[in-house]
DRENDO-1510 file (C-alpha; in Angstrom, 1 decimal, always signed):
<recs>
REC; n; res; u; v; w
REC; 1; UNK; +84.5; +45.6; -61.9 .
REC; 2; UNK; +82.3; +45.0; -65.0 .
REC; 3; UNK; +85.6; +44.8; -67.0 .
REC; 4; UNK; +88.2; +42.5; -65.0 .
REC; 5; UNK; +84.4; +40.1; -65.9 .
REC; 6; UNK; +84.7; +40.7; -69.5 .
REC; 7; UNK; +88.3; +40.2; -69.3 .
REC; 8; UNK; +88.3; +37.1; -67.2 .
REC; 9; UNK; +85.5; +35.9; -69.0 .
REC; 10; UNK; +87.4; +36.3; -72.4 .
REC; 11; UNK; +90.4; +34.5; -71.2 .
REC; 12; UNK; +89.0; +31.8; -70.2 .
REC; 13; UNK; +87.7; +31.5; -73.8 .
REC; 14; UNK; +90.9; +31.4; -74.9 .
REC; 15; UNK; +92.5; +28.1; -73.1 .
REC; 16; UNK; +92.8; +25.4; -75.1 .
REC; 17; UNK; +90.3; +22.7; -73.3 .
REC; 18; UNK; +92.1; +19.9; -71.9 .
REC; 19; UNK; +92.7; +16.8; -73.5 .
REC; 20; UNK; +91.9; +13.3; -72.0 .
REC; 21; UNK; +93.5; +9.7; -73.1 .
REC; 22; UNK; +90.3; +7.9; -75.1 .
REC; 23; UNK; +90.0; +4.0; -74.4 .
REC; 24; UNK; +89.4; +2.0; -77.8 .
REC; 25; UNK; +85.9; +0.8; -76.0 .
REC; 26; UNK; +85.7; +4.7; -75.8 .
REC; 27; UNK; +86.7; +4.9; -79.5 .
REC; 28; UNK; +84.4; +2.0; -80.1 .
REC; 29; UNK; +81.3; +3.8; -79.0 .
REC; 30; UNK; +81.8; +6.9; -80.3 .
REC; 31; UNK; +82.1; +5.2; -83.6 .
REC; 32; UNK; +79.1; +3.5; -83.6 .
REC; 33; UNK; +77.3; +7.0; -82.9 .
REC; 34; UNK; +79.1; +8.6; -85.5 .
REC; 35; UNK; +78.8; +6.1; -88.3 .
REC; 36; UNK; +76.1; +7.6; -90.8 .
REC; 37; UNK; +76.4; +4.2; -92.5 .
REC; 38; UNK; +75.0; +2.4; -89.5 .
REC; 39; UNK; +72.2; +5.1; -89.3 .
REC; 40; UNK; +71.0; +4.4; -92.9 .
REC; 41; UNK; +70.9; +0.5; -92.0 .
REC; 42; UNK; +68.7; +1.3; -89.1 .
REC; 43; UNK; +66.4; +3.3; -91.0 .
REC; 44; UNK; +66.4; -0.1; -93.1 .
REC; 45; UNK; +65.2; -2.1; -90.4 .
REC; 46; UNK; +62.2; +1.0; -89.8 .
REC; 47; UNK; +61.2; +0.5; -93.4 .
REC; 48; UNK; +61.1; -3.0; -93.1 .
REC; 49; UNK; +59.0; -3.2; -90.1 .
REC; 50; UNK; +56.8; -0.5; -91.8 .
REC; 51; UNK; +56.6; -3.5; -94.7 .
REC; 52; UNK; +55.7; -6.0; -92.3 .
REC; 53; UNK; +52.9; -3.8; -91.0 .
REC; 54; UNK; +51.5; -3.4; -94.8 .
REC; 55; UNK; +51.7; -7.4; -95.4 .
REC; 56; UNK; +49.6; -7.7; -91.9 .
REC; 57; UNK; +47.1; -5.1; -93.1 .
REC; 58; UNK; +47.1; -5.8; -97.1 .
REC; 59; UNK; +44.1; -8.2; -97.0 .
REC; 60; UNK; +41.7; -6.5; -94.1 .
REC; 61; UNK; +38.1; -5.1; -94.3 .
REC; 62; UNK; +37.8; -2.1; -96.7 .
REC; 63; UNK; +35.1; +0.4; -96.5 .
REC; 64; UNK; +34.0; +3.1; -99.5 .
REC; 65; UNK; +31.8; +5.6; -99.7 .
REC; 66; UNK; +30.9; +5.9; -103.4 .
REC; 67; UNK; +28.5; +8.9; -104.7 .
REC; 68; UNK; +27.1; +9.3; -107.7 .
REC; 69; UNK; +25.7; +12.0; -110.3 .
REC; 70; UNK; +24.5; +11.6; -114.1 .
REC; 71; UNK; +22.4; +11.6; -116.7 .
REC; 72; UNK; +21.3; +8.1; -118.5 .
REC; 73; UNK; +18.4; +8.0; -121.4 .
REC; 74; UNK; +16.3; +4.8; -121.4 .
REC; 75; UNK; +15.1; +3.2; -125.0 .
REC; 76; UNK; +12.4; +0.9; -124.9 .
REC; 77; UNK; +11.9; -1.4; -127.8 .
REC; 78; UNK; +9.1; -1.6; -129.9 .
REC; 79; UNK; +6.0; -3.5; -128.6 .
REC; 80; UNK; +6.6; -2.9; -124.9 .
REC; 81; UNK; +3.4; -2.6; -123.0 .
REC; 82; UNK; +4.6; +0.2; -120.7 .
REC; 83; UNK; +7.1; +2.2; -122.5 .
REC; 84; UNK; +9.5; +4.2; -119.8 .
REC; 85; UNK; +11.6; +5.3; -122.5 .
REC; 86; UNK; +13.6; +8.7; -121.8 .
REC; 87; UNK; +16.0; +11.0; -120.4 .
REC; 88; UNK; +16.6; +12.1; -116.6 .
REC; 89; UNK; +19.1; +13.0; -114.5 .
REC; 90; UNK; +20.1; +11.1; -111.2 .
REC; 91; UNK; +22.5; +10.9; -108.2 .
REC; 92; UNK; +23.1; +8.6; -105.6 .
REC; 93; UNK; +25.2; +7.5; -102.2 .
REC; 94; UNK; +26.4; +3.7; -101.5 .
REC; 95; UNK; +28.5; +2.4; -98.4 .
REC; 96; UNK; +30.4; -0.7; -99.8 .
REC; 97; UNK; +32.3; -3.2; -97.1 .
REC; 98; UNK; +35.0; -5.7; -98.7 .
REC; 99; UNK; +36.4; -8.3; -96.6 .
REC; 100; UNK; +38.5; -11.4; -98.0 .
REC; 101; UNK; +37.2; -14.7; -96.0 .
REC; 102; UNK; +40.1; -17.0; -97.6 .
REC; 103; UNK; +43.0; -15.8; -99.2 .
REC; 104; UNK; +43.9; -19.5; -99.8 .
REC; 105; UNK; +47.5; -19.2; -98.1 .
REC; 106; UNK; +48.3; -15.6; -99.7 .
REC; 107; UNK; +47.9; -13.5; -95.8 .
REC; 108; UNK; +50.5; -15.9; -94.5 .
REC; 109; UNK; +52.9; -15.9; -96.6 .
REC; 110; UNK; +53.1; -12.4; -97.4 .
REC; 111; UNK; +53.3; -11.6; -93.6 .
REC; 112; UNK; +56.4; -14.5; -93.4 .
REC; 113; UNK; +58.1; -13.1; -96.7 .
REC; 114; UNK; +57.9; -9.7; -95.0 .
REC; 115; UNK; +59.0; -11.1; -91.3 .
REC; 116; UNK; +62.3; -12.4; -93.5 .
REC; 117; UNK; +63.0; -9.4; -94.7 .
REC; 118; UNK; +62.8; -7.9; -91.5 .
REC; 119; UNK; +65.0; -10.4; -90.3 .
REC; 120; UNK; +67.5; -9.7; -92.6 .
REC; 121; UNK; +67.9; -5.9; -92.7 .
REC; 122; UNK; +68.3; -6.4; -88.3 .
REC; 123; UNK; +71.4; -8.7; -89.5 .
REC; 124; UNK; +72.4; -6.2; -91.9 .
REC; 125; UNK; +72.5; -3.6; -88.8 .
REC; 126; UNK; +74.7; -6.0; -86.3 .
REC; 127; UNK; +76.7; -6.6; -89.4 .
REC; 128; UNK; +77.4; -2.9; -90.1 .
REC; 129; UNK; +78.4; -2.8; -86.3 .
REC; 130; UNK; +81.3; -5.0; -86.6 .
REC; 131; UNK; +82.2; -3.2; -89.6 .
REC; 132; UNK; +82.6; -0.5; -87.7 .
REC; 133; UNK; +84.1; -1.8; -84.5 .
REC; 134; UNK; +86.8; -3.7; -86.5 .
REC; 135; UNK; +87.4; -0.1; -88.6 .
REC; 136; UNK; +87.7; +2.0; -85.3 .
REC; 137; UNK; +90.0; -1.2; -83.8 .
REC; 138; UNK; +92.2; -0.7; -87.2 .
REC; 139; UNK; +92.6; +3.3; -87.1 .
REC; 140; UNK; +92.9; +2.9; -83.6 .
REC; 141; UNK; +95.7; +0.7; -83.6 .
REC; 142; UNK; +97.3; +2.4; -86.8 .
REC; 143; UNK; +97.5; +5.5; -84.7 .
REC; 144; UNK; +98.9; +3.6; -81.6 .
REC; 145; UNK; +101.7; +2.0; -84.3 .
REC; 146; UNK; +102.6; +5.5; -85.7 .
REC; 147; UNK; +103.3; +7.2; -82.7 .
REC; 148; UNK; +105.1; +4.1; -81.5 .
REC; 149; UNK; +107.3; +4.6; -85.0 .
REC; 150; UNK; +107.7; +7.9; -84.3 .
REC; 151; UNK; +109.3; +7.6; -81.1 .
REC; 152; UNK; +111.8; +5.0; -82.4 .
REC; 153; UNK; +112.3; +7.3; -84.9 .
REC; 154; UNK; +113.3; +10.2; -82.8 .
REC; 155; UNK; +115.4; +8.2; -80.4 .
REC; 156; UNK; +117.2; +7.1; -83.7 .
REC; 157; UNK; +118.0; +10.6; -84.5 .
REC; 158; UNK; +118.7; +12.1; -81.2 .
REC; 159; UNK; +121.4; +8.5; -81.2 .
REC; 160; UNK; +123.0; +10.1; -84.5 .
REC; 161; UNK; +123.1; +13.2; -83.3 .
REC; 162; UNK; +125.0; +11.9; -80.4 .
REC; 163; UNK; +127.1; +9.8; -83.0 .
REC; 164; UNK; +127.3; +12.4; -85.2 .
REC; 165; UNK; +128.8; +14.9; -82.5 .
REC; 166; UNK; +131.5; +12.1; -81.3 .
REC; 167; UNK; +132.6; +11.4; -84.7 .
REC; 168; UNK; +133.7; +14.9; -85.2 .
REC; 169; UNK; +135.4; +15.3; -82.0 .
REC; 170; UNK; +137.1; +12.1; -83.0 .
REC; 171; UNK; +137.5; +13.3; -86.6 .
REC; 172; UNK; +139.6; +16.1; -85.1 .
REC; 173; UNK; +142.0; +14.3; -83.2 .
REC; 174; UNK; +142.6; +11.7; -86.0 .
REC; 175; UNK; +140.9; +8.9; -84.5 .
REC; 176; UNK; +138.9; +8.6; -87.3 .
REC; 177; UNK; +138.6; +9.2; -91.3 .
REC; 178; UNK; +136.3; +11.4; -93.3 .
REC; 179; UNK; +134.8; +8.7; -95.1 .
REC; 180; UNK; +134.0; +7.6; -91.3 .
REC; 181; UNK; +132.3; +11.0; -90.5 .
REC; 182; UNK; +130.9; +11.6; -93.7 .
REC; 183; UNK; +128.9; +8.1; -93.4 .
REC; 184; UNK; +127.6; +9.1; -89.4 .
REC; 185; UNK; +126.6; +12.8; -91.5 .
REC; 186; UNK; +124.4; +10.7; -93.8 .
REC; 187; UNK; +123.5; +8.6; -91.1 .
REC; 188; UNK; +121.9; +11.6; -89.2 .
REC; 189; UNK; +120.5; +13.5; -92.3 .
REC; 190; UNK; +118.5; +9.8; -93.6 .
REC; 191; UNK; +117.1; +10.6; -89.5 .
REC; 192; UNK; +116.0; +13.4; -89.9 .
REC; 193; UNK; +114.2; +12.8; -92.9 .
REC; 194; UNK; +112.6; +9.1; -91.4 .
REC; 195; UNK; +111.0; +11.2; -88.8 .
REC; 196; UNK; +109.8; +13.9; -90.9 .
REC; 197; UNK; +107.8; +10.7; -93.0 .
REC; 198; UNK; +106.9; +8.9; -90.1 .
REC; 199; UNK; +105.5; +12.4; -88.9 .
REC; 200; UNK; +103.9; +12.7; -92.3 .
REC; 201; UNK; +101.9; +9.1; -91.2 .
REC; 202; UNK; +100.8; +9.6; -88.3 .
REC; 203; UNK; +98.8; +12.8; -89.3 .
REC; 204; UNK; +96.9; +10.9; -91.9 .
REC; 205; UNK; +96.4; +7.9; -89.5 .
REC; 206; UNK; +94.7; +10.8; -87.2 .
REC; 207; UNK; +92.7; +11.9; -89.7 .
REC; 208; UNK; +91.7; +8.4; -91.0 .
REC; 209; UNK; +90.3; +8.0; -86.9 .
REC; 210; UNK; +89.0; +11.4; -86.8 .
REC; 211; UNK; +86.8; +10.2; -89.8 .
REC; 212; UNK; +85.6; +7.1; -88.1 .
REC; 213; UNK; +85.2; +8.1; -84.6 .
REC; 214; UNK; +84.5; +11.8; -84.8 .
REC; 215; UNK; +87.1; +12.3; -82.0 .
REC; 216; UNK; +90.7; +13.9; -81.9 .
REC; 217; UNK; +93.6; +11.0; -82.3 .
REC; 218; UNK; +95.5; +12.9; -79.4 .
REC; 219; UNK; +96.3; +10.6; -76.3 .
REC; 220; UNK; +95.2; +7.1; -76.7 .
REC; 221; UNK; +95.8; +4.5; -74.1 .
REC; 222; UNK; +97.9; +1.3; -75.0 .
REC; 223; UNK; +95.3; -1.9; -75.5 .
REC; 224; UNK; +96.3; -3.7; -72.3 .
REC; 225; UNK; +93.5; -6.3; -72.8 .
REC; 226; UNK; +92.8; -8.3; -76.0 .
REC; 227; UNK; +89.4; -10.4; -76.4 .
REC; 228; UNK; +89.9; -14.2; -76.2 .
REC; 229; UNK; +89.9; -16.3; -79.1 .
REC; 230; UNK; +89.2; -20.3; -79.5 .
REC; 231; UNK; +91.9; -22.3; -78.7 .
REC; 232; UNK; +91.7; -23.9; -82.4 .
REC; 233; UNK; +90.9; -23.0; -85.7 .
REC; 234; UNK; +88.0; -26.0; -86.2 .
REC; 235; UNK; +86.3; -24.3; -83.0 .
REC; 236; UNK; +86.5; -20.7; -84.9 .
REC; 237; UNK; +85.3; -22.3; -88.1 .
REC; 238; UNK; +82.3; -23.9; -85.9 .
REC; 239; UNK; +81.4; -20.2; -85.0 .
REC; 240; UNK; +80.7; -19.2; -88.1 .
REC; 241; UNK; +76.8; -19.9; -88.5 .
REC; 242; UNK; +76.5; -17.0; -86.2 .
REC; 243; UNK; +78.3; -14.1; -88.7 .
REC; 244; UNK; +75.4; -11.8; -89.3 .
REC; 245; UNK; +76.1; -11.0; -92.5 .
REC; 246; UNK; +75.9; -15.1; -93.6 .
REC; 247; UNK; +72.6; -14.9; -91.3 .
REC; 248; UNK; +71.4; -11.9; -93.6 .
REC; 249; UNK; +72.1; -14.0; -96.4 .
REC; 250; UNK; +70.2; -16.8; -94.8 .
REC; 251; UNK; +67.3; -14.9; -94.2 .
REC; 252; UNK; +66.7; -13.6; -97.8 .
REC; 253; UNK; +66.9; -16.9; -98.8 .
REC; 254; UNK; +63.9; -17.5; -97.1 .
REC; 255; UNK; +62.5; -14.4; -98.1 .
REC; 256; UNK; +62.6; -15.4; -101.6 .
REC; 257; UNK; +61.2; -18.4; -101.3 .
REC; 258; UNK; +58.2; -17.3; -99.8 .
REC; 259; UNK; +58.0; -15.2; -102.5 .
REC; 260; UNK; +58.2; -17.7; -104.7 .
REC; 261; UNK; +55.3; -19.5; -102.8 .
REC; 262; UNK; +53.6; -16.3; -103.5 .
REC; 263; UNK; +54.0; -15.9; -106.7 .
REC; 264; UNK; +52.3; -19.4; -107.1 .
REC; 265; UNK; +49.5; -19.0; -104.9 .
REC; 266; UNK; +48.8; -15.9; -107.5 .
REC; 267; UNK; +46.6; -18.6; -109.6 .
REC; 268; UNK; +44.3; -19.8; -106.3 .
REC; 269; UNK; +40.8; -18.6; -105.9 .
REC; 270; UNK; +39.9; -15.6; -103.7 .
REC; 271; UNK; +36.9; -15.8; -101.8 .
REC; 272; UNK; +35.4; -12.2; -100.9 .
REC; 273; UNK; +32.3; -10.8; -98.8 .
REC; 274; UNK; +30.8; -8.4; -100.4 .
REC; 275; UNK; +28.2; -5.6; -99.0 .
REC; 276; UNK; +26.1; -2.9; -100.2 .
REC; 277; UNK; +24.0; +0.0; -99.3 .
REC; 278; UNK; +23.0; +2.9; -101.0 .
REC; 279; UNK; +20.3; +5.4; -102.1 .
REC; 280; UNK; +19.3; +7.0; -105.5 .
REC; 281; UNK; +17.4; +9.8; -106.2 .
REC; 282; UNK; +15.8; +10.5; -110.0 .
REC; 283; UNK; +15.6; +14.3; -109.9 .
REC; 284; UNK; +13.1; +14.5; -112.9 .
REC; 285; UNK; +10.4; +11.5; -111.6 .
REC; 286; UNK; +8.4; +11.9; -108.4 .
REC; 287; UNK; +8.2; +9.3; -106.0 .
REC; 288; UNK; +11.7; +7.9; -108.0 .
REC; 289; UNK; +13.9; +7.2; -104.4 .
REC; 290; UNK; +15.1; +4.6; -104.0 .
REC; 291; UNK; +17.3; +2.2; -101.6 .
REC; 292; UNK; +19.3; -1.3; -101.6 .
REC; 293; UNK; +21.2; -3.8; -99.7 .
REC; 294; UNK; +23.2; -6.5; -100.5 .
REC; 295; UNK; +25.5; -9.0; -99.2 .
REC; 296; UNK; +27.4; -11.5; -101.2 .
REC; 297; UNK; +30.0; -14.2; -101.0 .
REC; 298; UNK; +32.4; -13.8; -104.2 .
REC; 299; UNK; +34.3; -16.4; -105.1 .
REC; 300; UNK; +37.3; -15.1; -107.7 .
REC; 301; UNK; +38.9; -17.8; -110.0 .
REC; 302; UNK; +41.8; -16.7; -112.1 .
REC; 303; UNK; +41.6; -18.0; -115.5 .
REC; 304; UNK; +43.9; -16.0; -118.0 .
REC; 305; UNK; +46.5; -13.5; -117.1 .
REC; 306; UNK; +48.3; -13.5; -120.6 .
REC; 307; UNK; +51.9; -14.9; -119.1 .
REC; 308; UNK; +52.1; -12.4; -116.1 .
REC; 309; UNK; +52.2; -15.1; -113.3 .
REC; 310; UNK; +54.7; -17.3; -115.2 .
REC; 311; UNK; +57.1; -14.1; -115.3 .
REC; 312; UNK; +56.5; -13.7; -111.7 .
REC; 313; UNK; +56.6; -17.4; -110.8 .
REC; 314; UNK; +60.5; -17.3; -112.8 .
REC; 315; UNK; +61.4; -13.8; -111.3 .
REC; 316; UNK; +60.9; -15.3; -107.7 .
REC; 317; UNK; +62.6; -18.5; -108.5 .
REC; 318; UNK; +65.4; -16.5; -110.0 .
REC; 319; UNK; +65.6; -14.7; -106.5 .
REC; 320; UNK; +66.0; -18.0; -104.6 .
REC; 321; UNK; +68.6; -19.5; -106.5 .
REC; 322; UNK; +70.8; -16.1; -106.5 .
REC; 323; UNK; +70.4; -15.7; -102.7 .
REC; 324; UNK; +71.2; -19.3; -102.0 .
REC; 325; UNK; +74.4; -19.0; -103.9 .
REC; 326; UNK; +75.2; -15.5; -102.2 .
REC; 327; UNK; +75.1; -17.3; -99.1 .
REC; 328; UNK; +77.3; -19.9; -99.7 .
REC; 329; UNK; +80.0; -17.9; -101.5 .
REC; 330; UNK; +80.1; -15.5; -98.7 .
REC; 331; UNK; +80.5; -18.6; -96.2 .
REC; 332; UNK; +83.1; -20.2; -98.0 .
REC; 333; UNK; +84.9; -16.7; -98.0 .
REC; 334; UNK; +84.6; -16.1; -94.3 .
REC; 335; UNK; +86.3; -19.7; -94.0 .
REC; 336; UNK; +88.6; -18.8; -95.9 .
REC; 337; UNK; +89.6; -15.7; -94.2 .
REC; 338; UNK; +89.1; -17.3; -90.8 .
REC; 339; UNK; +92.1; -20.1; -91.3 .
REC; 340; UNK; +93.9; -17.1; -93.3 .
REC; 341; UNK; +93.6; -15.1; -89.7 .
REC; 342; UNK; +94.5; -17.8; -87.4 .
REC; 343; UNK; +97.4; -18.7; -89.4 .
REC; 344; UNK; +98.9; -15.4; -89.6 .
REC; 345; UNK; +97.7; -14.6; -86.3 .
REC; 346; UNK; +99.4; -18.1; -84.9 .
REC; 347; UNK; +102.8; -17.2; -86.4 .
REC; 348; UNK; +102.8; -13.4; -85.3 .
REC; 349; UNK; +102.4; -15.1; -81.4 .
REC; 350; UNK; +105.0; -17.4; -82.1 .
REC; 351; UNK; +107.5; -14.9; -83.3 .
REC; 352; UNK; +106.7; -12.6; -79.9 .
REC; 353; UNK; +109.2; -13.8; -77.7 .
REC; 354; UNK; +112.1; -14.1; -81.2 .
REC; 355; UNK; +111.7; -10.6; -81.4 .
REC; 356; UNK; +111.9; -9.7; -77.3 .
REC; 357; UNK; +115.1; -11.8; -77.5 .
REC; 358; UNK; +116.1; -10.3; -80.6 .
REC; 359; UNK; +115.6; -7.1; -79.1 .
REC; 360; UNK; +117.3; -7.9; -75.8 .
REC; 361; UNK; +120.5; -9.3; -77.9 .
REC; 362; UNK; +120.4; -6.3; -80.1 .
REC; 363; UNK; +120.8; -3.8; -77.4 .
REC; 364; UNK; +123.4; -5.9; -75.5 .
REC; 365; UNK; +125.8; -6.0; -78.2 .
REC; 366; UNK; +125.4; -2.5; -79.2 .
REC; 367; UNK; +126.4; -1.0; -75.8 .
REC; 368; UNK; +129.3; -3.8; -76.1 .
REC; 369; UNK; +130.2; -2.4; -79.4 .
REC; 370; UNK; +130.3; +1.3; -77.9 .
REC; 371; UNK; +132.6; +0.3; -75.2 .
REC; 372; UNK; +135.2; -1.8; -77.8 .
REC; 373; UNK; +134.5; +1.3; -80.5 .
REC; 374; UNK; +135.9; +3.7; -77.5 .
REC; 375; UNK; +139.3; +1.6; -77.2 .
REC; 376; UNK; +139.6; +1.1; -81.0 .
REC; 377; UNK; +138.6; -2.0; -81.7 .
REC; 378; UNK; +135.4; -1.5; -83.8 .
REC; 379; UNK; +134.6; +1.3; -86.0 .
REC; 380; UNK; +131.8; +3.9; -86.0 .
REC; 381; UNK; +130.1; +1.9; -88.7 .
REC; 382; UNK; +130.2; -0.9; -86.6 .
REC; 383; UNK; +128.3; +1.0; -84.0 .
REC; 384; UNK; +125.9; +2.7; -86.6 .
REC; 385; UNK; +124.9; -1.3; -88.3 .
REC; 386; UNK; +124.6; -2.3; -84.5 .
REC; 387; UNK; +122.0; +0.8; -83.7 .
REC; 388; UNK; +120.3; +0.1; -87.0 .
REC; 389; UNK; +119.9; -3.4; -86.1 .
REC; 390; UNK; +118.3; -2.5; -82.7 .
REC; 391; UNK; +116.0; -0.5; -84.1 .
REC; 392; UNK; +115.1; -2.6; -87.3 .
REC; 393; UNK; +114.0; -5.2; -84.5 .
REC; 394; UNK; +112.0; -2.1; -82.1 .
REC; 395; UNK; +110.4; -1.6; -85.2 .
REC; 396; UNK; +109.7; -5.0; -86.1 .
REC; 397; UNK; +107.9; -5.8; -82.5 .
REC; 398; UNK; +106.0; -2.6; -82.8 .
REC; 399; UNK; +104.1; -4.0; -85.7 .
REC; 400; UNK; +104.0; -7.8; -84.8 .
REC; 401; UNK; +102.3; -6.0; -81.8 .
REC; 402; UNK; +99.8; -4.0; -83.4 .
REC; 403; UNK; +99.2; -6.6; -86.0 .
REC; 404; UNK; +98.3; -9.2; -83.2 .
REC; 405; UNK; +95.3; -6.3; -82.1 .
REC; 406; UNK; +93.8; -6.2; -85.2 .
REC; 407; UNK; +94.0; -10.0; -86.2 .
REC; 408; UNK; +92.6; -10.4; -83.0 .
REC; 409; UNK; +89.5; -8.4; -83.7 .
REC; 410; UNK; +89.5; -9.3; -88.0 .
REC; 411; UNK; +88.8; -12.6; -86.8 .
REC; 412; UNK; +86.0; -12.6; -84.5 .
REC; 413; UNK; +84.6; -10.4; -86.8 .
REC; 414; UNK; +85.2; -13.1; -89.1 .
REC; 415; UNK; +83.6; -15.7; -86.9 .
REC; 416; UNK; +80.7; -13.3; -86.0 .
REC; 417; UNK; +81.7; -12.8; -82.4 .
REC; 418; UNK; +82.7; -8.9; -82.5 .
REC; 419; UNK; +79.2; -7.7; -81.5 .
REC; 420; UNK; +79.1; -10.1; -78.5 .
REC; 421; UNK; +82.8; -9.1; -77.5 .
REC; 422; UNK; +82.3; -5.7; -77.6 .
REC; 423; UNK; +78.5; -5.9; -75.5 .
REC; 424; UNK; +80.1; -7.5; -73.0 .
REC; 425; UNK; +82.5; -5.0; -72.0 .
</recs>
């Protein structure tokens, strides 16, 4: 009993587990938890709230406990009426409380430079997203386009091999040449090898998606569905403030000009409360205790800082002008790309129903051509141009279709739209 266990038990080990088709909002979501790139930008946004934390806590109370222990000789001058000149040895304990009253604007804007930054790394997250989502949409549809290519590809070569066997039946009766023959041979063999490459393709577009999703490329389901995009290309280009990438840009902007503001507020006063209280102890006097306690107001006026705020003042306002161009050369290219992707995606809609007709008329006229080839009237290579034809256009709405997915998704990734689209699911 124990074994037929073991052995059932071991079988069972040894089925393959069952595929299942995988979605692209599947594919989508499995991306996102396998990108490591993402996972460094959110440990981004951790360090900068941990940044934000340090601006809010940079100028707060600060307590020491200072202790003391040496050894100081006094001198008194000549003609002093109670000399206490000599040596001893002493230690001591103080409690000291620090606590800025007025930073004069330096709390503040720290804590908004900080908030920025913040700010910017959580665009920097959404815009890693849509990197992704647009990547997975890409792979996903390259897969989708190669197995598509592959199937023309074998239908192709199981045609020729039908050719192929009629044109030496016919060869053998004399209904046809050897030069006929010989061009259905290297009809067949050019086949054969087409679906070999195309084979060749569609294992590296499955590992290119294995990379980016983490899953197997086995059985994916057609996109039935595409997202909607705005009816013009002004409305697309009115989208574009939202791109979280331009927003990113936006946001450091801002950063660096509070910096900036810092950097000048280095030269304002500081005004600090200041306590003390403490003991000493001289080890060598009797009666040589001793306690104080002191509270102060400390006003700090820079004076002199030998260039160093005038480095930081043009640092800063170095920082501003580079992130202000950043930002607009990165809107300027997204405007570019988004009338680039409507165009194209414009004419690839307006050829779909060229190629379906193109496609229909190819098809008719090749089973026409097969019925006039049988009664003599066209030759086999008539019949082998007309099958190349069809499948020159199968091929050609294969890609216009899988090019339509991923213009689709380039440009409301473009616009800035991707994360919303694919939340909303």
């Amino acid at each position: 009993m124990i074994k037929l266990k073991l052995l059932f038990f071991m079988g069972s080990l040894s089925i393959a587990p069952t595929s299942f088709a995988l979605t692209l909002d599947q594919a989508i979501d499995t991306a996102l938890a396998h990108e490591s790139q993402l996972k460094l930008s959110q440990l981004n946004v951790a360090q900068g709230q941990a940044m934000l934390q340090q601006a809010k806590q940079q100028y707060g109370l600060n307590v020491n406990l200072v202790g003391q222990y040496g050894h100081e000789k006094v001198v008194t001058p000549q003609g002093v009426y109670v000399p206490t000149e000599g040596s001893r040895n002493f230690h001591g304990a103080e409690l000291q409380f620090d606590y800025p009253l007025y930073t004069f604007g330096r709390y503040r804007t720290g804590i908004n430079a900080a908030k920025m930054q913040l700010a910017a790394r959580g665009q920097a997250v959404s815009g890693q997203s849509s990197d992704t989502i647009l990547k997975t949409v890409k792979v996903y549809s390259n897969v989708l386009k190669q197995q598509a290519l592959l199937d023309l590809k074998i239908q192709m070569r199981a045609n020729l091999k039908q050719s192929l066997y009629e044109a030496e039946r016919r060869f053998k009766v004399g209904m046809i040449t050897r030069a006929d023959l010989a061009q259905v041979q290297a009809q067949y063999a050019q086949g054969i090898a087409d679906v070999v490459s195309v084979q060749s393709n569609l294992k590296i577009a499955q590992t290119q998606f294995n990379l980016v999703t983490g899953q197997v490329a086995q059985d994916l389901k057609q996109i039935a569905n595409l997202p909607t995009i705005p009816a013009n290309v002004e409305t697309a280009l009115g989208q574009l403030e939202q791109h979280p990438l331009l927003r990113q840009a936006q946001y450091e902007q801002q950063a660096a000009q509070q910096q900036y503001h810092l950097s000048k507020l280095e030269l304002k006063p500081m005004l600090m409360l200041n306590s003390r209280a403490g003991v000493q102890d001289h080890l060598e006097t009797l009666n040589s205790k001793s306690e104080n306690y002191s509270v102060s107001a400390q006003l700090k006026i820079p004076l002199f800082d030998d260039g160093l705020n005038r480095a930081n003042r043009l640092k800063a306002l170095t920082d501003v002008d580079l992130a202000k161009q950043k930002a607009q050369t990165l809107k300027q290219n997204l405007q570019q790309d988004i009338q680039t992707s409507y165009t194209q995606l414009e004419a690839i809609r307006q050829n779909r129903l060229a190629i379906q007709e193109a496609v229909r008329s190819a098809t008719v006229a090749l089973q026409y051509i097969k019925k006039e080839q049988e009664v003599g009237t066209k030759t086999t290579f008539d019949e082998l141009t007309a099958e190349q034809t069809l499948f020159d256009m199968q091929t050609q709405q294969v890609l216009n279709d899988q090019d339509e997915v991923v213009l689709v998704y380039q440009l409301l990734d473009q616009m800035g739209g991707l994360n919303a689209v694919n939340n909303s699911k």
